[in-house]
RODO-2510 file (C-alpha; in nm, 4 decimals, decimal comma):
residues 303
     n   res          X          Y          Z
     1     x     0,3774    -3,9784    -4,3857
     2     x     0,3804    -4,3233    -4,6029
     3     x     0,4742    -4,5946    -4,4340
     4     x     0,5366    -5,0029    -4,5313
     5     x     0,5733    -5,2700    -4,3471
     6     x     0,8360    -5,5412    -4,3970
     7     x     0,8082    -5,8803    -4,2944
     8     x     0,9679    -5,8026    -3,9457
     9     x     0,6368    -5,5877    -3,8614
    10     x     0,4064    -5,8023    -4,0125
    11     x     0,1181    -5,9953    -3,7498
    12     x     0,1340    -5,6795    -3,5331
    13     x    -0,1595    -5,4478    -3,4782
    14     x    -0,1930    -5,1822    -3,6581
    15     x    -0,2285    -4,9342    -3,3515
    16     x     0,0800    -5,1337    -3,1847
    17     x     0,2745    -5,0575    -3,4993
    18     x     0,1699    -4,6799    -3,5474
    19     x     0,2693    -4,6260    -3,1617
    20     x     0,6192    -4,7562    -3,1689
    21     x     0,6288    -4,5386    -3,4784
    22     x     0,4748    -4,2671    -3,3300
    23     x     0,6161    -4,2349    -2,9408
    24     x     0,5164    -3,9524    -2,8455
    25     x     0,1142    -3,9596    -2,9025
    26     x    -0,0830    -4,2066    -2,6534
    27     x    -0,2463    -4,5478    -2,7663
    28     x    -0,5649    -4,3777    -2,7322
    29     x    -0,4894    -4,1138    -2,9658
    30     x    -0,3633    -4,3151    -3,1989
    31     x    -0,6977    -4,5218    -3,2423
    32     x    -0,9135    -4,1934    -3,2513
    33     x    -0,6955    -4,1013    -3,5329
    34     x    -0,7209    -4,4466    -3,6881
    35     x    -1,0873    -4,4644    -3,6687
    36     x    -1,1676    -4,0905    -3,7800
    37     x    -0,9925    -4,2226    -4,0793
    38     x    -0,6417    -4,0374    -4,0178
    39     x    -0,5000    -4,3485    -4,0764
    40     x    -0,5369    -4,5685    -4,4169
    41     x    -0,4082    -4,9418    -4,5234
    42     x    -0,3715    -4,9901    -4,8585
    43     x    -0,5942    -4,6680    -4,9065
    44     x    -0,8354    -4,8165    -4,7020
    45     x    -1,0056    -4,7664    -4,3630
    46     x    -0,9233    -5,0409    -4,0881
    47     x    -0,9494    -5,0940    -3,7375
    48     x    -0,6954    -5,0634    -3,4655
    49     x    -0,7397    -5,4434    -3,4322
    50     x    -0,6062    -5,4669    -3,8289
    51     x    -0,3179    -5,7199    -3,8452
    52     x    -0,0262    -5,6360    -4,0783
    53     x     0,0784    -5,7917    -4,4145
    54     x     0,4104    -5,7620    -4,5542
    55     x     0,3922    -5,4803    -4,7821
    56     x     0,0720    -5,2933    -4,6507
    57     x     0,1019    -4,8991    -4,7294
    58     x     0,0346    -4,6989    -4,4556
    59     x    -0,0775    -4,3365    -4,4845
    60     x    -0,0668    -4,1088    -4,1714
    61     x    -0,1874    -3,8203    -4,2102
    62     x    -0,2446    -3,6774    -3,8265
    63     x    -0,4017    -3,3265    -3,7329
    64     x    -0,1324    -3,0837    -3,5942
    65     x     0,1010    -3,3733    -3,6192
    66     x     0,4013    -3,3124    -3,4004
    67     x     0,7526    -3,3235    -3,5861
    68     x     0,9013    -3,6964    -3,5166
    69     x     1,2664    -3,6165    -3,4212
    70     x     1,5126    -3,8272    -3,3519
    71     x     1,8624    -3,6640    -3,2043
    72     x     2,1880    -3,7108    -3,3525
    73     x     2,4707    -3,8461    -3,1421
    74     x     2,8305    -3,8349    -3,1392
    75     x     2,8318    -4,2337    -3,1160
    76     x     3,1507    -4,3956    -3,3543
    77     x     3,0438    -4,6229    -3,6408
    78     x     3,2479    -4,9152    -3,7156
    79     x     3,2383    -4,8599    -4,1108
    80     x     3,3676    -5,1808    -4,3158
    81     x     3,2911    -5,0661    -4,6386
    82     x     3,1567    -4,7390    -4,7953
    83     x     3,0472    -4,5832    -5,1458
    84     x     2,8690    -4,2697    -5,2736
    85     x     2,5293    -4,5205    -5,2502
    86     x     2,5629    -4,7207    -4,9143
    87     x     2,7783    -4,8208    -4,6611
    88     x     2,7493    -5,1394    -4,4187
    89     x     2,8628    -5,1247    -4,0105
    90     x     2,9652    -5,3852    -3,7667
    91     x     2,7139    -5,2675    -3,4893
    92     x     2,8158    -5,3774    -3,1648
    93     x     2,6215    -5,5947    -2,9365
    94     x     2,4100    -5,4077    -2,7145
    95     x     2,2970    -5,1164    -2,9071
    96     x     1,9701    -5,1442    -3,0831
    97     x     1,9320    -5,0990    -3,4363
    98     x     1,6868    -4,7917    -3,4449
    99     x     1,4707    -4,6256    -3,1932
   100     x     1,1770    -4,7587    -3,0071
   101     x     0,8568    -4,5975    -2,8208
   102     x     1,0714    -4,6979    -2,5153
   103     x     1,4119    -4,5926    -2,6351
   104     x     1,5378    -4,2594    -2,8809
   105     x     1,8642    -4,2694    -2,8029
   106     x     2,2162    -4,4517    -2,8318
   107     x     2,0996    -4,6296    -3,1630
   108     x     2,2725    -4,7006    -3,4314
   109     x     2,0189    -4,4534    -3,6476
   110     x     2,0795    -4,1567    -3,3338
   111     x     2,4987    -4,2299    -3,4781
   112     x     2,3851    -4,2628    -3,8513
   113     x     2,2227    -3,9239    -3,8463
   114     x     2,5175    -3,7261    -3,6725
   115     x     2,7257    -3,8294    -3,9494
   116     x     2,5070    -3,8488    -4,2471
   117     x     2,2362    -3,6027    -4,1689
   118     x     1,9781    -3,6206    -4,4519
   119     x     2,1860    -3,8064    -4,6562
   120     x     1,9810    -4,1443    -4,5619
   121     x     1,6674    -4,3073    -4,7288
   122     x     1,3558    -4,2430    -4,5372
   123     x     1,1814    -4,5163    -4,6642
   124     x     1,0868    -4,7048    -4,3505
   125     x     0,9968    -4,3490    -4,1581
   126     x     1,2140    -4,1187    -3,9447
   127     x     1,2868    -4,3897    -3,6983
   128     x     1,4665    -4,5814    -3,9142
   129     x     1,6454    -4,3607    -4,1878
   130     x     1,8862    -4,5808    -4,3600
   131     x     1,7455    -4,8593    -4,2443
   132     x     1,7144    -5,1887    -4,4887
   133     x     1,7432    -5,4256    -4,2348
   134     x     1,7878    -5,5206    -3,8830
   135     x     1,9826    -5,7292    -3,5813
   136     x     1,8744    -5,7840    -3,2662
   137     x     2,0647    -5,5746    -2,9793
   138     x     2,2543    -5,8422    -2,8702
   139     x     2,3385    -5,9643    -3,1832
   140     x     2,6168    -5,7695    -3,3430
   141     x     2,7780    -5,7783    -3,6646
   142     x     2,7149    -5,6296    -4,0538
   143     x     2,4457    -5,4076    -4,1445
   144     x     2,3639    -5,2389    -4,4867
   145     x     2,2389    -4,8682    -4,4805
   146     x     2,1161    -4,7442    -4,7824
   147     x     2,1931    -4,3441    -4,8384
   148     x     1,8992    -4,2360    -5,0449
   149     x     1,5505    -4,4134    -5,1250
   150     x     1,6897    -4,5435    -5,4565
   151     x     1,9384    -4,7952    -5,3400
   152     x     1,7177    -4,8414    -5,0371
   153     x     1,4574    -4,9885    -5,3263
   154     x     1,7599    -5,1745    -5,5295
   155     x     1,9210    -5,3025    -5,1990
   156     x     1,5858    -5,4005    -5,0836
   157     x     1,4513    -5,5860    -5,4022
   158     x     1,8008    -5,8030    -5,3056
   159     x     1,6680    -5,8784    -4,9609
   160     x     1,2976    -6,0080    -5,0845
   161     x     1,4605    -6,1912    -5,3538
   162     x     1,7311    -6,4085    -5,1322
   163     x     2,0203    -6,2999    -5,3391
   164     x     2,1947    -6,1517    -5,0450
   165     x     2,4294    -6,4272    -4,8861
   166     x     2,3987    -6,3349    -4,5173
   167     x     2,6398    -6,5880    -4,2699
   168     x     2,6098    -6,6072    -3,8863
   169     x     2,8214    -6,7565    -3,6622
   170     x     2,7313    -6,8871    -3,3230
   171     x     2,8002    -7,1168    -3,0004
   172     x     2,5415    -7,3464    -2,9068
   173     x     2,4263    -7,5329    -2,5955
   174     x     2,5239    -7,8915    -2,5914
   175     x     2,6243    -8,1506    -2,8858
   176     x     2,4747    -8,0428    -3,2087
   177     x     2,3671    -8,4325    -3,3591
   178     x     2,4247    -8,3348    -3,7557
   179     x     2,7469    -8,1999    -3,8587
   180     x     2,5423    -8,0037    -4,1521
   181     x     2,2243    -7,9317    -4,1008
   182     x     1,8585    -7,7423    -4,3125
   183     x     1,6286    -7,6232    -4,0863
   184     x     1,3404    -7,5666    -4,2560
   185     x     1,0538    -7,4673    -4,0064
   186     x     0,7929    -7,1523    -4,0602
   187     x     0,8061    -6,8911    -3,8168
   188     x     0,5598    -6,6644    -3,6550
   189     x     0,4284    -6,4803    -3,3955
   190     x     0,3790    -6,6312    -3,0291
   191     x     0,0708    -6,5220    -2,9847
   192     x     0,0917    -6,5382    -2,5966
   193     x     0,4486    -6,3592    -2,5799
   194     x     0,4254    -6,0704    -2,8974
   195     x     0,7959    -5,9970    -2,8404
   196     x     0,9121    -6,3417    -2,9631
   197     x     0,8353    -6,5688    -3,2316
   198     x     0,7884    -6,9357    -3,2545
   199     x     0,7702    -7,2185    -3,5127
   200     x     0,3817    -7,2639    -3,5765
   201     x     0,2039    -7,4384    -3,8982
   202     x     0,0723    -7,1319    -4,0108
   203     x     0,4247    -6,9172    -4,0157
   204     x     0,6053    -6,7761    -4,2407
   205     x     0,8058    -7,0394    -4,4649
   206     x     1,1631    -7,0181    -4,2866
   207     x     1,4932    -7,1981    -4,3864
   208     x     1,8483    -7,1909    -4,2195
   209     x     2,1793    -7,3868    -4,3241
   210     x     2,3781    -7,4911    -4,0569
   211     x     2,7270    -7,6549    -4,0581
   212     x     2,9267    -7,7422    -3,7392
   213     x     3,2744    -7,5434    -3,7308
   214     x     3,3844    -7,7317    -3,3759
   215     x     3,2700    -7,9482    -3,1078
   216     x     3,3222    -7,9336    -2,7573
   217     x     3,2151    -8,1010    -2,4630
   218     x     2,8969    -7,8635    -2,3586
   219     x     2,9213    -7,6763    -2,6851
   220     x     2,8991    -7,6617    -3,0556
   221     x     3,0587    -7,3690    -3,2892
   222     x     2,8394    -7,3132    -3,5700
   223     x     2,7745    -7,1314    -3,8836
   224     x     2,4562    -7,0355    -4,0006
   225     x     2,3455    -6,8996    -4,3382
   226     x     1,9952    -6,7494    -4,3591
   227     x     1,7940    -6,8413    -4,7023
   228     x     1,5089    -6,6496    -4,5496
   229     x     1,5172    -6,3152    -4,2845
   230     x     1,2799    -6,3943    -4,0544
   231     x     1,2825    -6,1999    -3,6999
   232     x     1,4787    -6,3991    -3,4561
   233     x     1,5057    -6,6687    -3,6757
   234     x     1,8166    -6,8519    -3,5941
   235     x     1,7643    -6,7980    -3,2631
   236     x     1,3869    -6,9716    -3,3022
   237     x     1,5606    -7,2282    -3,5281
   238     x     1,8149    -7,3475    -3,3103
   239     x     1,6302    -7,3274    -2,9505
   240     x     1,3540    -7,5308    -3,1365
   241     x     1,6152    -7,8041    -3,2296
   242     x     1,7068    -7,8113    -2,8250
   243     x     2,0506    -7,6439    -2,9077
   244     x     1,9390    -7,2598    -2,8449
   245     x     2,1968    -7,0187    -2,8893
   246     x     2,4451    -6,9972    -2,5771
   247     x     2,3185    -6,7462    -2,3299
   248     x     2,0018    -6,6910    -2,5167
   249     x     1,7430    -6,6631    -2,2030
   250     x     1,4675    -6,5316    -2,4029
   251     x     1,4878    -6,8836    -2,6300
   252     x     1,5860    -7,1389    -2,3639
   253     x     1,9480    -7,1277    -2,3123
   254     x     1,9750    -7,0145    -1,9781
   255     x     2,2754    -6,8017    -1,8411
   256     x     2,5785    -7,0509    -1,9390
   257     x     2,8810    -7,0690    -1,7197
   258     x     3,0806    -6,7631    -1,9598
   259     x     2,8392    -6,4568    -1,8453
   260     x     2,8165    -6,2878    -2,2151
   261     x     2,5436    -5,9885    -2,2889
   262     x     2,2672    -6,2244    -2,4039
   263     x     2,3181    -6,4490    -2,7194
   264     x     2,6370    -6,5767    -2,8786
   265     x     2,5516    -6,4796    -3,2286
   266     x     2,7329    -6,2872    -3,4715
   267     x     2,6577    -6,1534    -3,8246
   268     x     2,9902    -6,1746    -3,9504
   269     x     2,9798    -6,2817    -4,3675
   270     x     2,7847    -6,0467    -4,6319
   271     x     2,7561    -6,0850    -5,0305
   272     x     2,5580    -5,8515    -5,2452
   273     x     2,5382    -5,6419    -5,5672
   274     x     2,6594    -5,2883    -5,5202
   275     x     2,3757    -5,1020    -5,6450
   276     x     2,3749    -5,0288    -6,0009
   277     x     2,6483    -5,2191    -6,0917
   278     x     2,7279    -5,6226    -6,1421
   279     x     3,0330    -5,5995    -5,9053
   280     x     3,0104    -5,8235    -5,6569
   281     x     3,0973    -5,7612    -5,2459
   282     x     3,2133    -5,9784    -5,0191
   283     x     3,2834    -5,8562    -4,6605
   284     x     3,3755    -6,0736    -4,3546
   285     x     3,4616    -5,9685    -3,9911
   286     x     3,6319    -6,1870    -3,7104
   287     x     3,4990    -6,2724    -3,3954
   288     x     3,3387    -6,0227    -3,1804
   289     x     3,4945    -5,9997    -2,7757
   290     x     3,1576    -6,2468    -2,7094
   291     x     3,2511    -6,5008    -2,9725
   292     x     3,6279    -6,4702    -2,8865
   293     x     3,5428    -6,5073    -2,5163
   294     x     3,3338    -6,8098    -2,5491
   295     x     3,5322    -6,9890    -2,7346
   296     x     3,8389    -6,9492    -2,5436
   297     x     3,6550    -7,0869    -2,2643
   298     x     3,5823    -7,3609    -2,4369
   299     x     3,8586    -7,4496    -2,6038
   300     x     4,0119    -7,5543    -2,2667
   301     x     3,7135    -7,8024    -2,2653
   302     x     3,7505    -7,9775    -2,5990
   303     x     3,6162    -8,3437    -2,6541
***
């Protein structure tokens, strides 16, 4: 098995990253393996302890290695566009974007497998077949899935180059002071809290454009454009400005007065290259039932 890690699995452990990769064999095995040299980096022996670079290769290569499957489920796709190459999905909010250690089912890959089969790039490993990049559960909106390693490579080279135009849209806590707005703060790890990220000096280089679509009085309607993909970065971005995105607990919102499932945040705007071509795509989606819901709320509370 090759594996490679993209920017949204670098700063983890190596073991950490093998075991949500590998659910079904125990932390304990996994570091045997990795220090009976099972396991290579960049054709190279490290410890468990090894932290990740964007980019590392990973070669597993496990003794009576048990089959990673992931089921296929009947689960419907929301397809917004589609070609012989690709397709992209408006995944709901609440359904994660591939499997975990914790979780194997009711993902968007457990959906993308019942109706594609083989017929995705394997790229990023079993778990994530199809997989270019991600959203967070709660955030819903557009996805690209790439249907065989090729465009996965051509889509991806895209991605690491910032020619993919990628606009959010969101509701924030309180009066946002600029009406446009470039946030331009690195990200990384929180070393005390793995599962979330933080602005520190020594992050990744991290910029988001923001413009202000409406004000209200607790509230400010926003649109976001990511110049860099950075996990959880608006949602870093924005709580570190003291306007984290409405409902956001894990960043500092709090549970606003509108009870939504977590965050307010949509990816709703998407411009690429379709893959070995120059035509250019342009795909946009309205408000999801969180966005909507919000909103009305507070457009009976206007300034």
């Amino acid at each position: 098995m090759i594996l490679y890690v993209d920017e949204n699995d670098e700063l983890q452990r190596l073991d950490n990253f093998l075991k949500e990769i590998l659910p079904d064999i125990s932390r304990s095995k996994i570091q045997s393996f990795i220090k009976d040299g099972n396991i290579l980096v960049n054709g190279s022996e490290k410890k468990s302890s090894y932290i990740l670079r964007e980019n590392d290769r990973i070669e597993v290569e496990l003794p009576q290695e048990k089959k990673i499957c992931i089921k296929p489920q009947d689960i419907p796709l929301d397809i917004i566009y589609e070609d012989e190459n690709m397709l992209v999905v408006n995944k709901p909010s609440g359904m994660l974007t591939h499997p975990t250690a914790l979780e194997t089912e009711n993902t968007l890959v457990n959906a993308l497998l019942f109706k594609y089969g083989e017929n995705l790039s394997d790229i990023n490993g079993e778990f994530r077949r199809g997989i270019l990049h991600r959203l967070d559960r709660n955030t819903s909106g557009l996805l690209m899935i790439a249907k065989n390693n090729r465009v996965h490579e051509f889509l991806a080279e895209q991605i690491k180059n910032h020619t993919i135009q990628k606009k959010y849209r969101a509701i924030l806590k309180g009066d946002y002071p600029k009406n446009e707005d470039v946030i331009n703060l690195p990200i990384g790890r929180n070393p005390n809290q793995p599962h979330k990220m933080m602005v520190r000096e020594d992050g990744k280089e991290s910029t988001t454009i923001l413009k202000v679509l409406k004000r209200f009085k607790e509230a400010t309607y926003v649109e976001l454009t990511l110049v860099t993909g950075r996990t959880h970065q608006i949602r870093v971005h924005t709580s570190y400005m003291k306007h984290p995105v409405y409902n956001d607990t894990l960043y500092g919102a709090g549970k606003g007065k509108v009870a939504t499932q977590e965050q307010v945040l949509q990816s709703y705007f998407l411009r690429f290259t379709k893959p070995f071509s120059d035509e250019i795509i342009e795909l946009k989606i309205e408000p999801d039932e969180k966005v909507a819901k919000v909103l009305k709320y507070f457009e009976g509370r206007k300034l």
